[in-house]
C-alpha positions in Angstrom: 10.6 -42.0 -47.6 12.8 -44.5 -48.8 10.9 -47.9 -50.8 11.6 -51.0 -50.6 11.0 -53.7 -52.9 9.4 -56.6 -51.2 7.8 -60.0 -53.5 4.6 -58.3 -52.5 4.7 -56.0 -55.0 5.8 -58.7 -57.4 3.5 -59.6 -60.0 4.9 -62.7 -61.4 5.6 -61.1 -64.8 9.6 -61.3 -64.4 10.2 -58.4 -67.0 7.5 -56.1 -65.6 8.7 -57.1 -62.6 12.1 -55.6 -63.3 10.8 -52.6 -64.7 8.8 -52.0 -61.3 11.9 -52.9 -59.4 14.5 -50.0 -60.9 11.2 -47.6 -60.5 11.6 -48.6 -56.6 15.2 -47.6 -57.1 14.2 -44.1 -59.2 12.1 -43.2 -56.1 14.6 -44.1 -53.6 17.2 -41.3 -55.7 14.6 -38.8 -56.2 13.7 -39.4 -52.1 18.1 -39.3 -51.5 18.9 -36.1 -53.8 15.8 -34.3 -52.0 16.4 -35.4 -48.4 20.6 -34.8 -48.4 20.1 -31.6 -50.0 21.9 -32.2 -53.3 22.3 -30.0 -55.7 19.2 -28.8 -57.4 20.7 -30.2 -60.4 21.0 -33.7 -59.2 16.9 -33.4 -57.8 15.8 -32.2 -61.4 18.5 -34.8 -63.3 16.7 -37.9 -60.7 13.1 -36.4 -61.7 14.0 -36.1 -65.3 15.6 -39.4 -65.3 12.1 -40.7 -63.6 10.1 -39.3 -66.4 12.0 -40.5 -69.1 11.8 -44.3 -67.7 8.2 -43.9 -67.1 7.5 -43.2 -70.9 9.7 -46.5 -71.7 8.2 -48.4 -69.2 4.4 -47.3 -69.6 5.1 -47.8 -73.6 5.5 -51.1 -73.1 2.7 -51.6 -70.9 0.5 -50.2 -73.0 1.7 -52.3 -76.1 0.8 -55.1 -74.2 -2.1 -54.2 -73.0 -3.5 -53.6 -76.4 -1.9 -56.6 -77.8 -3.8 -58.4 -74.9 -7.0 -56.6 -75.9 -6.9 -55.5 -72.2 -10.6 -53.4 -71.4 -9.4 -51.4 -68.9 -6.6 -49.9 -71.1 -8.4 -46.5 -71.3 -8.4 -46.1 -67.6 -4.6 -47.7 -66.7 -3.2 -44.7 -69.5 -4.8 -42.1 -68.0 -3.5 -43.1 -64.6 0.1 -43.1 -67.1 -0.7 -39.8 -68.2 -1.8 -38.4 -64.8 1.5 -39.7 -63.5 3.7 -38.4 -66.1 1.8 -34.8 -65.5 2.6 -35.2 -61.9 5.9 -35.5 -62.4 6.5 -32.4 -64.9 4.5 -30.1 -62.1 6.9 -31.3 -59.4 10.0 -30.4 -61.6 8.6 -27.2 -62.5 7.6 -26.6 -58.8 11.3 -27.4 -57.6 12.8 -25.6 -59.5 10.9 -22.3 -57.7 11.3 -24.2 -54.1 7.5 -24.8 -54.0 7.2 -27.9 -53.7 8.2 -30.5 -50.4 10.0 -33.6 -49.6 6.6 -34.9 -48.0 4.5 -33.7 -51.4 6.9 -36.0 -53.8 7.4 -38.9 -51.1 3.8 -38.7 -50.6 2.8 -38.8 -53.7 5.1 -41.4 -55.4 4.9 -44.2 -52.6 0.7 -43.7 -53.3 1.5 -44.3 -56.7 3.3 -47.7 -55.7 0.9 -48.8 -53.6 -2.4 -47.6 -55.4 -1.0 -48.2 -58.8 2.1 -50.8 -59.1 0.7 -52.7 -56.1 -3.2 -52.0 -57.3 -4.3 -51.0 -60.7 -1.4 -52.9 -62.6 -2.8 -56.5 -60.9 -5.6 -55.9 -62.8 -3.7 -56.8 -66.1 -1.8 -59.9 -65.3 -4.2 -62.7 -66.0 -4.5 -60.9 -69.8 -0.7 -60.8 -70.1 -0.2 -64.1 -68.9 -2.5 -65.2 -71.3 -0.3 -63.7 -73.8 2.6 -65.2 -72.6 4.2 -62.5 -71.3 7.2 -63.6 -69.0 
């Protein structure tokens, strides 16, 4: 299932706010190179290239989160590290063809909804208190 950014999912913190936009754009490749049958290579390169932004981009939340002295940093990481665990097992898995379309898609537009759209609201009044931007 294709995602579509909306200001709904916006958080008002214009460089998070970026970040969570090219993940929107990471799904929508992963969701393309699955659906039209692409080469396996260019599924596992899209999954790959998920992972690696997701270190970048959780790195950074995580900085500021302990810069901000956030209490619910414990929490938000493991939901990082779950995520990033989620996403080796579905490289691993299509490589064998045991995993579906529906199981990624499934899974990653939960993630934006319960996570990017959920959990990460929680931390906006301590960044913006920070005077992140």
């Amino acid at each position: 299932m294709q995602v579509q950014w909306t200001e709904d999912a916006a958080l008002d913190i214009e460089e998070i706010d970026d970040q969570h936009r090219k993940i929107f754009t990471m799904i929508n490749a992963i969701y393309t190179a699955i659906s039209k049958g692409s080469d396996k290579s260019d599924t596992l390169d899209a999954l790959k290239d998920m992972a690696d932004y997701a270190i970048e981009h959780f790195s950074k939340e995580e900085r500021y989160m302990r810069q901000a002295g956030y209490p619910h940093m414990d929490e938000h990481k493991s939901e990082h590290d779950d995520f990033f665990s989620r996403l080796e097992d579905f490289e691993k898995r299509y490589k064998t063809g045991d995993v579906s379309i529906e199981e990624i898609s499934d899974y990653l537009g939960g993630w934006i909804e319960n996570h990017m759209m959920g959990t990460d609201r929680g931390y906006v009044p301590f960044f913006k208190d920070m005077g992140v931007k």
